[in-house]
N, CA, C and O atoms as a DFTB+ gen file, in Angstrom:
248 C
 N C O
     1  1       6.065     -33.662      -1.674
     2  2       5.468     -32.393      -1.325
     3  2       6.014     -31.977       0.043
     4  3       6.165     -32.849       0.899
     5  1       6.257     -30.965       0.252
     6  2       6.880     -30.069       1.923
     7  2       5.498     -30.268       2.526
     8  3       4.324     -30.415       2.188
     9  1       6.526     -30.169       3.952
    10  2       5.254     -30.262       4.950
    11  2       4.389     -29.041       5.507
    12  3       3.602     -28.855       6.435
    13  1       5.059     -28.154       4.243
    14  2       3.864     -26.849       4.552
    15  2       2.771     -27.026       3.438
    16  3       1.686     -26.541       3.756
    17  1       2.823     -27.615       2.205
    18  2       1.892     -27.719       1.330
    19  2       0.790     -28.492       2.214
    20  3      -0.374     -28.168       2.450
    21  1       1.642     -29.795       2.693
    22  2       1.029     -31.029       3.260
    23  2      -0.250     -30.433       4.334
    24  3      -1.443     -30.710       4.460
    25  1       0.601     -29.569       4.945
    26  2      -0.001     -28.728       6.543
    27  2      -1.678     -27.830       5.978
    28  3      -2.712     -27.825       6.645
    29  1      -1.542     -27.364       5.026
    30  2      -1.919     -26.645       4.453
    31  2      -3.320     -27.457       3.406
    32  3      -4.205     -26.910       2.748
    33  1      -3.143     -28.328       3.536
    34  2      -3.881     -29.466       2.397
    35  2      -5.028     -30.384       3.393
    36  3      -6.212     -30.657       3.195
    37  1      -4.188     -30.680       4.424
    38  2      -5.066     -31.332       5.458
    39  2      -5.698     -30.511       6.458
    40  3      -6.570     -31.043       7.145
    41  1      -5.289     -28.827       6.732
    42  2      -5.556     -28.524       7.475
    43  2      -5.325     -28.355       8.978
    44  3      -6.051     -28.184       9.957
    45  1      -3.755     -28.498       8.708
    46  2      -2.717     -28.126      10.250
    47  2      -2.842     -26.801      10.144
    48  3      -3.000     -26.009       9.215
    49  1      -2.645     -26.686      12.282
    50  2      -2.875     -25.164      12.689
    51  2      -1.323     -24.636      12.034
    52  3      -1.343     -23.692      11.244
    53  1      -0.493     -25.042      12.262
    54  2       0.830     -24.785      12.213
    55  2       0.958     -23.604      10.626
    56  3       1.139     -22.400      10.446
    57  1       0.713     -24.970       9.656
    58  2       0.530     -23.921       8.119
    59  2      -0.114     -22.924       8.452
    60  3       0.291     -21.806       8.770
    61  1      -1.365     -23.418       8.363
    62  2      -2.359     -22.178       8.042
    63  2      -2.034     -20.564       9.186
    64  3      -2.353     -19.388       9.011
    65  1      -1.505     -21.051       9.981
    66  2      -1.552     -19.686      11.048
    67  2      -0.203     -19.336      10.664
    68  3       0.035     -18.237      11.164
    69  1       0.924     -19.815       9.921
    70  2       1.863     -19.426       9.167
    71  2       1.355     -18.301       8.195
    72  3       1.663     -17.115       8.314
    73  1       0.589     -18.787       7.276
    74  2      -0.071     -17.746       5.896
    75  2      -0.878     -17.085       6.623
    76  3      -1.405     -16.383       5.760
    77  1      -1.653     -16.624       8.182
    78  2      -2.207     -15.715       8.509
    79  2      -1.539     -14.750       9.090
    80  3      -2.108     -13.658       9.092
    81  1      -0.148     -14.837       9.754
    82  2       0.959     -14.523       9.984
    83  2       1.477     -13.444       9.003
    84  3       2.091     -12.424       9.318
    85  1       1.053     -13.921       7.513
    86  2       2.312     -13.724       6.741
    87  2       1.043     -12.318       5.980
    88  3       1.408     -11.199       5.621
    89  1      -0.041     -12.718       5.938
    90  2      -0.818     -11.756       5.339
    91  2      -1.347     -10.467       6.486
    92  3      -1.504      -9.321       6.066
    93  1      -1.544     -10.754       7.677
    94  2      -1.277      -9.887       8.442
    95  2       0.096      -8.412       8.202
    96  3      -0.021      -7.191       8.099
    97  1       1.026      -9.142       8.198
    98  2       2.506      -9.052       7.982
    99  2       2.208      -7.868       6.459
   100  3       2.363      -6.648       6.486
   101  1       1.865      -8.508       5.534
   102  2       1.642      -7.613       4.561
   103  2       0.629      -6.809       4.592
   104  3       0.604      -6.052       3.622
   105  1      -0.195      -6.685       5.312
   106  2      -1.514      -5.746       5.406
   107  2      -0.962      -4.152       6.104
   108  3      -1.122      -2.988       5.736
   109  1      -0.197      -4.841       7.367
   110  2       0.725      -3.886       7.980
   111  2       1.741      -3.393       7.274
   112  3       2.117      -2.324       7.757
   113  1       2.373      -3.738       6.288
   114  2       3.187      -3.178       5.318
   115  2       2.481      -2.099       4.806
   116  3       2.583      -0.887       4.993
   117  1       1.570      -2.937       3.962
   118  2       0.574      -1.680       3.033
   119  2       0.130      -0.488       3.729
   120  3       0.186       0.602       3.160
   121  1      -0.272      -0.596       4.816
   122  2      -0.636       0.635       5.899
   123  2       0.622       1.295       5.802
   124  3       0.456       2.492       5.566
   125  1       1.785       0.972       5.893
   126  2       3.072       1.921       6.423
   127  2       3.868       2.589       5.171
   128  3       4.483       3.646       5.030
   129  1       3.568       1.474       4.318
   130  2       4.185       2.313       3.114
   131  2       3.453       3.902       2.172
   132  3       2.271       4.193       1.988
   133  1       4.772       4.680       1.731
   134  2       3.974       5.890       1.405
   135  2       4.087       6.401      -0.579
   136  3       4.164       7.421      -1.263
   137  1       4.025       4.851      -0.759
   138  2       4.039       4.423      -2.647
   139  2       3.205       4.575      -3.098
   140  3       2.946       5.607      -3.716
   141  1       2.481       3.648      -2.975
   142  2       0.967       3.267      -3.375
   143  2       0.070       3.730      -2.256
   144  3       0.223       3.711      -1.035
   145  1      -1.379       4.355      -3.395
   146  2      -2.208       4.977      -2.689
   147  2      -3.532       3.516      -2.612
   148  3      -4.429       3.284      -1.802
   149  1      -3.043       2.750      -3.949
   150  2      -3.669       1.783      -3.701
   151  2      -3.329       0.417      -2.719
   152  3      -4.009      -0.593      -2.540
   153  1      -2.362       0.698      -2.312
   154  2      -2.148      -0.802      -0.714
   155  2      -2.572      -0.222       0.655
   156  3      -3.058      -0.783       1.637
   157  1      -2.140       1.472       0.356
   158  2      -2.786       1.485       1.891
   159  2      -4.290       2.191       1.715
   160  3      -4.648       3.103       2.460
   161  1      -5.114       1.673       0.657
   162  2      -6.476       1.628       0.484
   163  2      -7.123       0.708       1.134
   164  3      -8.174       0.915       1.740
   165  1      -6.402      -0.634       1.036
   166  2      -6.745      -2.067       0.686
   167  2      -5.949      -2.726       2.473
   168  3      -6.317      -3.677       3.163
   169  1      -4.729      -1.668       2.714
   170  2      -4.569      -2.611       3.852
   171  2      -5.284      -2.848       5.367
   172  3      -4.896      -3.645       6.220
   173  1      -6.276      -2.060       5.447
   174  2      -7.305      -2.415       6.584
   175  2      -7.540      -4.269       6.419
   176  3      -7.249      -5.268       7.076
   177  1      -8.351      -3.898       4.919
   178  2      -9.392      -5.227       4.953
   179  2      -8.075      -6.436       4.914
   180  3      -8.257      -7.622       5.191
   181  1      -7.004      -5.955       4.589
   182  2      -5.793      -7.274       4.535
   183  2      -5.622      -7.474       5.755
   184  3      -5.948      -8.608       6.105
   185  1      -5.102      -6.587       6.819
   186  2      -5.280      -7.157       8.159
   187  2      -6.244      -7.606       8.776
   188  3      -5.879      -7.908       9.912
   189  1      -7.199      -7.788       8.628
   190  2      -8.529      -7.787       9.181
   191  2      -9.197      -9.294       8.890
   192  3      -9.957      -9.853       9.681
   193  1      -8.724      -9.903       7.469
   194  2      -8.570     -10.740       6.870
   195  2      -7.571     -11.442       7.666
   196  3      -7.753     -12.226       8.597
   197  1      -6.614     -11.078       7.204
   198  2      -5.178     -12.316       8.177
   199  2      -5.641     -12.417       9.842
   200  3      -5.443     -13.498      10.399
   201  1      -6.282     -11.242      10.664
   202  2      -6.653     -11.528      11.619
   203  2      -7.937     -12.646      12.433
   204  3      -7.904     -13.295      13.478
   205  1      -8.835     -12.491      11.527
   206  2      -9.797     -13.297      11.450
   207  2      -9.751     -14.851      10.855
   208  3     -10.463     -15.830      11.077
   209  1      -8.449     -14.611       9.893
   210  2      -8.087     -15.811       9.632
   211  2      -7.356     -16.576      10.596
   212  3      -7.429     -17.804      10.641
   213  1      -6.439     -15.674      11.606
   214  2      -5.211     -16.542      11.792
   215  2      -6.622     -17.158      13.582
   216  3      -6.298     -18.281      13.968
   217  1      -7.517     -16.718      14.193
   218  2      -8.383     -16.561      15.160
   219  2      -9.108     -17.908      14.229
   220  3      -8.608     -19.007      14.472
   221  1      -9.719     -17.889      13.672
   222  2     -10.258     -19.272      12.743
   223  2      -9.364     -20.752      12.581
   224  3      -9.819     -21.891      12.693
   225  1      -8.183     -20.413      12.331
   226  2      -7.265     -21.472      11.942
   227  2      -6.356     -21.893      13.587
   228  3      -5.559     -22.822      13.714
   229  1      -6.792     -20.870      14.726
   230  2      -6.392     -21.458      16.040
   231  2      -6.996     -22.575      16.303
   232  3      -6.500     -23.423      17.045
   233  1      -8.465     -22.739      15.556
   234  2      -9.129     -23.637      16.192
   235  2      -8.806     -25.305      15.385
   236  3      -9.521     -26.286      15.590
   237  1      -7.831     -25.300      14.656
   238  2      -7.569     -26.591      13.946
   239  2      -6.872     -27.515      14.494
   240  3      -6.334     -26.909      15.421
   241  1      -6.562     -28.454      14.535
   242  2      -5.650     -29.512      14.744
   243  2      -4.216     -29.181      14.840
   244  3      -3.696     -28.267      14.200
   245  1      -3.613     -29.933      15.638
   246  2      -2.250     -29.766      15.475
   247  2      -2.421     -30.812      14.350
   248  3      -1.446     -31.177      13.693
């Protein structure tokens, strides 16, 4: 198994603030794009989500 599954399984800051990173990342997409009326419906609560997540997962272990 990679050591991001691994990171991610036990609960390293490293993973997890990776995937809060990454959903942030897409929340801000959905806001900017002018395709879908349904992503930038939805991309508040996606950032808001990755933000609160990635503020939660500071507090883990290296």
């Amino acid at each position: 198994m990679s050591g991001f599954f691994k990171g991610l399984i036990g609960f390293r800051r490293g993973a997890w603030e990776m995937l809060a990173t990454i959903i942030i990342s897409v929340g801000v997409f959905m806001l900017m794009q002018p395709f879908a009326m349904w992503a930038f419906t939805y991309s508040f609560i996606t950032t808001l989500v990755g933000t609160v997540m990635f503020i939660v997962v500071s507090h883990f272990p290296e």
